[in-house]
Biopython code that builds the backbone (N, CA, C, O; Angstrom):
import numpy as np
from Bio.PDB.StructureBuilder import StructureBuilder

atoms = [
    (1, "UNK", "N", (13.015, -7.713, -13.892)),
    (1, "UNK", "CA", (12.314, -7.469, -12.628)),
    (1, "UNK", "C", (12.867, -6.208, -11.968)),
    (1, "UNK", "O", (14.091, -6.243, -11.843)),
    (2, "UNK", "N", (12.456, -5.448, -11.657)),
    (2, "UNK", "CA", (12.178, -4.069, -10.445)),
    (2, "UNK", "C", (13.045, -4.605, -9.303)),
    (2, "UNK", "O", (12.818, -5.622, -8.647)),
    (3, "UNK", "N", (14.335, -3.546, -9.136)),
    (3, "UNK", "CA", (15.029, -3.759, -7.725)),
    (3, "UNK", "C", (14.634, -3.838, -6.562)),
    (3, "UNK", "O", (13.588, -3.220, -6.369)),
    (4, "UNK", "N", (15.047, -4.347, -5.711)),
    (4, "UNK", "CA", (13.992, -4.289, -4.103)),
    (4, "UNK", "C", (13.541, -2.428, -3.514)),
    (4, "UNK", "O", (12.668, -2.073, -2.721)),
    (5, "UNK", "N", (14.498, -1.634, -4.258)),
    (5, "UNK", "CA", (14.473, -0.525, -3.037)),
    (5, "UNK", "C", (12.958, 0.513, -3.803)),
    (5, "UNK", "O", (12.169, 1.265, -3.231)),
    (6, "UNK", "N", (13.073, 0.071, -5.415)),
    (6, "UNK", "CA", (11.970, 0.502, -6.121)),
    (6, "UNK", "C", (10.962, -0.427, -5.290)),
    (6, "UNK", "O", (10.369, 0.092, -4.345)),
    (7, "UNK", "N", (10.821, -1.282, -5.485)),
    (7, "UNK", "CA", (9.470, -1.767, -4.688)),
    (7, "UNK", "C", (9.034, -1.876, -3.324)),
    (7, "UNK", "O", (7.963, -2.306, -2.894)),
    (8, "UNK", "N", (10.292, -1.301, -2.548)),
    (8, "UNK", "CA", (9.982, -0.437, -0.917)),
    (8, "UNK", "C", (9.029, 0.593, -1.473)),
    (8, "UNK", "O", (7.837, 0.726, -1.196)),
    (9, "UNK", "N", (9.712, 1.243, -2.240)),
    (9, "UNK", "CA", (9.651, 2.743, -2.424)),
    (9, "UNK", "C", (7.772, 2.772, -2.686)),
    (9, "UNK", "O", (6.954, 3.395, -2.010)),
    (10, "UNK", "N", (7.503, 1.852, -3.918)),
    (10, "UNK", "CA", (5.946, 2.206, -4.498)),
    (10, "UNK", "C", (5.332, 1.388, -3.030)),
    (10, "UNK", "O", (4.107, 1.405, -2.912)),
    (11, "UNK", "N", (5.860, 0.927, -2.310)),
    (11, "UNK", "CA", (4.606, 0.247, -1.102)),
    (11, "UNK", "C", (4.757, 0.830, -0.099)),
    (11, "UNK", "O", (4.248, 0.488, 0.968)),
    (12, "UNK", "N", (5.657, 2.046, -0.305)),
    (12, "UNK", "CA", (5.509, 3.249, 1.361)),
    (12, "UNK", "C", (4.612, 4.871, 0.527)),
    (12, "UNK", "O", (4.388, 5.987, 0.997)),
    (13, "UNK", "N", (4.328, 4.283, -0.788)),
    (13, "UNK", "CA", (4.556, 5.501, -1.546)),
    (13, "UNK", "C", (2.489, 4.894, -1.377)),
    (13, "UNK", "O", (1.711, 5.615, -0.751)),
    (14, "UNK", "N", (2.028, 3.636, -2.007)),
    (14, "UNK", "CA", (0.329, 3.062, -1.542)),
    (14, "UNK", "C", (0.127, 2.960, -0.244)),
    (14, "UNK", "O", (-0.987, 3.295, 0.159)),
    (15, "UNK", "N", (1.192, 2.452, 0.798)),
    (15, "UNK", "CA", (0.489, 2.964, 2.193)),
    (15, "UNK", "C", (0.073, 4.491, 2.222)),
    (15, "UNK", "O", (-1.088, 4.874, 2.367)),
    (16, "UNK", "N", (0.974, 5.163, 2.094)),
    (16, "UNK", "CA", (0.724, 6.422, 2.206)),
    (16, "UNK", "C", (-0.528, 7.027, 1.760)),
    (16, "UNK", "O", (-1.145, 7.921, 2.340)),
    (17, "UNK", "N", (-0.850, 6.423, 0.625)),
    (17, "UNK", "CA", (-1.943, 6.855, -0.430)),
    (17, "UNK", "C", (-3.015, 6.414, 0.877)),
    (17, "UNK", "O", (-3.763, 7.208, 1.447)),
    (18, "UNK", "N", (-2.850, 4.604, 1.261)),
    (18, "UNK", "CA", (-4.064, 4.279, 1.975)),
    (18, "UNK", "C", (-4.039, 4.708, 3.369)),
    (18, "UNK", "O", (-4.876, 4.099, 4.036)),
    (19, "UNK", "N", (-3.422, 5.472, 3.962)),
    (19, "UNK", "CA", (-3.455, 6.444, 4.922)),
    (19, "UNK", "C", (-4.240, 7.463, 4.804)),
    (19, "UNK", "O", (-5.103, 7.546, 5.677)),
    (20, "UNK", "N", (-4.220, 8.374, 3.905)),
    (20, "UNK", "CA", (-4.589, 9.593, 3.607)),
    (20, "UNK", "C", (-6.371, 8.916, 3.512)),
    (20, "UNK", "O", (-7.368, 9.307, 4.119)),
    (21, "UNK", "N", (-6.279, 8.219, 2.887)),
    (21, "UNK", "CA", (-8.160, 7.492, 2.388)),
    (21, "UNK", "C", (-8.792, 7.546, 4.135)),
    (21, "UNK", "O", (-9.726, 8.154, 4.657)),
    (22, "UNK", "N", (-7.468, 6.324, 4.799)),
    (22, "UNK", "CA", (-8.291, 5.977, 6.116)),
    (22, "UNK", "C", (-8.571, 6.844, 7.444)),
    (22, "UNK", "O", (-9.113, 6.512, 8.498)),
    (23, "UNK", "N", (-7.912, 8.296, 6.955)),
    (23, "UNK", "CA", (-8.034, 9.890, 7.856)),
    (23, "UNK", "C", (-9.407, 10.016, 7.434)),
    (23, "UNK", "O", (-10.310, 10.477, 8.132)),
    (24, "UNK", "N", (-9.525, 9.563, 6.206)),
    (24, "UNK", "CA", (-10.914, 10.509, 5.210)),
    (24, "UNK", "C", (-12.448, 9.423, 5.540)),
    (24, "UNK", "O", (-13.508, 9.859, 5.991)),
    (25, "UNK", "N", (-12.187, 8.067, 5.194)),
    (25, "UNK", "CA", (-13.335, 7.098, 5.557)),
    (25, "UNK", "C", (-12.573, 6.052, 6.924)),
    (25, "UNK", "O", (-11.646, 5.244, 6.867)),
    (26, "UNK", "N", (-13.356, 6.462, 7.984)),
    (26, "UNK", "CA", (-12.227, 5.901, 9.111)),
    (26, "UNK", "C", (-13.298, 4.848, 9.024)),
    (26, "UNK", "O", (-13.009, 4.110, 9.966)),
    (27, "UNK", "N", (-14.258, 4.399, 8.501)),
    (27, "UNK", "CA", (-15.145, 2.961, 8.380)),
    (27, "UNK", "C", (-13.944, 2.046, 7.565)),
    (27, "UNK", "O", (-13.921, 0.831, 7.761)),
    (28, "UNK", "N", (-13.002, 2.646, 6.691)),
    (28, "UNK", "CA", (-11.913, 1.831, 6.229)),
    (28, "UNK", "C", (-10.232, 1.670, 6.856)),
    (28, "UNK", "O", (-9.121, 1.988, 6.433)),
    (29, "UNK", "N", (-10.654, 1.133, 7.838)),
    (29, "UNK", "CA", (-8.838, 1.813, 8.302)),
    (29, "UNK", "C", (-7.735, 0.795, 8.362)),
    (29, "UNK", "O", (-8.150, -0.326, 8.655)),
    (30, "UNK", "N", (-6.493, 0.883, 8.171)),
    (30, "UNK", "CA", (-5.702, 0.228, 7.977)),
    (30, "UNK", "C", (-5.100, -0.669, 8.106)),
    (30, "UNK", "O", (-4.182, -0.412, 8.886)),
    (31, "UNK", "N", (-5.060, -2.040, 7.642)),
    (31, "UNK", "CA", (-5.315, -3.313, 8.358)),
    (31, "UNK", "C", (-4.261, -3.943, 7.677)),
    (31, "UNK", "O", (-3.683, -3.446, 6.711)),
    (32, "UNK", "N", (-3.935, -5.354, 8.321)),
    (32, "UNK", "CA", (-2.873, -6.196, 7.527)),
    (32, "UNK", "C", (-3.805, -6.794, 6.436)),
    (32, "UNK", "O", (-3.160, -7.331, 5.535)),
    (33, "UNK", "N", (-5.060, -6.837, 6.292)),
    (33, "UNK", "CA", (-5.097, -7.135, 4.964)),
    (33, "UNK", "C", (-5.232, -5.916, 3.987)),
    (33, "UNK", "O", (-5.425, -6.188, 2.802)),
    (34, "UNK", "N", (-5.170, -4.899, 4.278)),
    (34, "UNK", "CA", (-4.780, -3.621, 3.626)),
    (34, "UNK", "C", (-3.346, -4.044, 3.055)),
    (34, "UNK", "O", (-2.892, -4.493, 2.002)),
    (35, "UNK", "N", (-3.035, -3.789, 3.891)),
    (35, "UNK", "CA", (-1.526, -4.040, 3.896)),
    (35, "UNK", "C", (-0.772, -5.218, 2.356)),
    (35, "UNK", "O", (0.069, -4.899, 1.515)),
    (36, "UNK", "N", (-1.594, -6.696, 2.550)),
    (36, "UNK", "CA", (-1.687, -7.442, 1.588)),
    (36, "UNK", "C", (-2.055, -7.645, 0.437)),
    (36, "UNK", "O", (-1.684, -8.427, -0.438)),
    (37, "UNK", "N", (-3.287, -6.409, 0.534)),
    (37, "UNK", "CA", (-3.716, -6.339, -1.123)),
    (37, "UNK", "C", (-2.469, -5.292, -1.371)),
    (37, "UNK", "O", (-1.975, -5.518, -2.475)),
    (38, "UNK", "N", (-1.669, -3.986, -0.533)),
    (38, "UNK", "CA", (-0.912, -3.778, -1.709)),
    (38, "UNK", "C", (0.042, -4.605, -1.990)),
    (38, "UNK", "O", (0.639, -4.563, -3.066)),
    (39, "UNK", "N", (0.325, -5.541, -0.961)),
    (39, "UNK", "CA", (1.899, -6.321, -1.948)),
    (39, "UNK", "C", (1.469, -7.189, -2.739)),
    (39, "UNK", "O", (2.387, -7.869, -3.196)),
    (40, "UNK", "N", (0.335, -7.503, -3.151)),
    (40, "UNK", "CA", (-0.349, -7.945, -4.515)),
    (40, "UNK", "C", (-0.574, -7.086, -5.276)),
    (40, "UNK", "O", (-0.669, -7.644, -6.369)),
    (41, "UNK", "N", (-0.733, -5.991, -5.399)),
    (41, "UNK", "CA", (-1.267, -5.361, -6.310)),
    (41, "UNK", "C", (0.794, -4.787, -6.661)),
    (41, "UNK", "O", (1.042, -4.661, -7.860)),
    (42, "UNK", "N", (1.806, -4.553, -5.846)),
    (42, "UNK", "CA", (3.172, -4.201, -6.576)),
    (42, "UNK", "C", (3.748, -5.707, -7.039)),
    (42, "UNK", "O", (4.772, -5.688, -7.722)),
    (43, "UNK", "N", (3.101, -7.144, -6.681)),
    (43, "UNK", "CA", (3.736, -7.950, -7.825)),
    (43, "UNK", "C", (2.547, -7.886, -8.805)),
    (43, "UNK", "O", (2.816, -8.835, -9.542)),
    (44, "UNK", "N", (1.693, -7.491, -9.152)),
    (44, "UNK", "CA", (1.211, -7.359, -10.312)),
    (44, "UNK", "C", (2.037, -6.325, -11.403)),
    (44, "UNK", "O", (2.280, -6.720, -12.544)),
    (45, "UNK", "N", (2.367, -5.218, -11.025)),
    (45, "UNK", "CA", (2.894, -4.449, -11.824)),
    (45, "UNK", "C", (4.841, -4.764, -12.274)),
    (45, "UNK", "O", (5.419, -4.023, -13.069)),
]
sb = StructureBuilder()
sb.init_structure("model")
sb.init_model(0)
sb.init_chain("A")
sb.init_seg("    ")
for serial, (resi, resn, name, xyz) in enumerate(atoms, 1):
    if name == "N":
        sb.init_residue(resn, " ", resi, " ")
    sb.init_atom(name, np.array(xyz, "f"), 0.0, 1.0, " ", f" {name:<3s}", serial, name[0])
structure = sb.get_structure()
């Protein structure tokens, strides 16, 4: 299993990503269930 500070790292590294989206389509903007699909989508990987 992936240390904790690696998996800070990739979920400030997909907020970031879903930041940049929600500047671009503000019909999508950043929500706690934003938020939840990525910490599902870093225990998937």
């Amino acid at each position: 299993s992936m240390n904790v500070p690696v998996i800070e790292e990739k979920i400030r590294a997909t907020i970031r990503i879903h930041m940049k989206e929600a500047t671009i389509e503000l019909d999508v903007p950043f929500t706690p269930q934003v938020l939840l699909q990525v910490m599902q989508t870093v225990k998937q990987q």
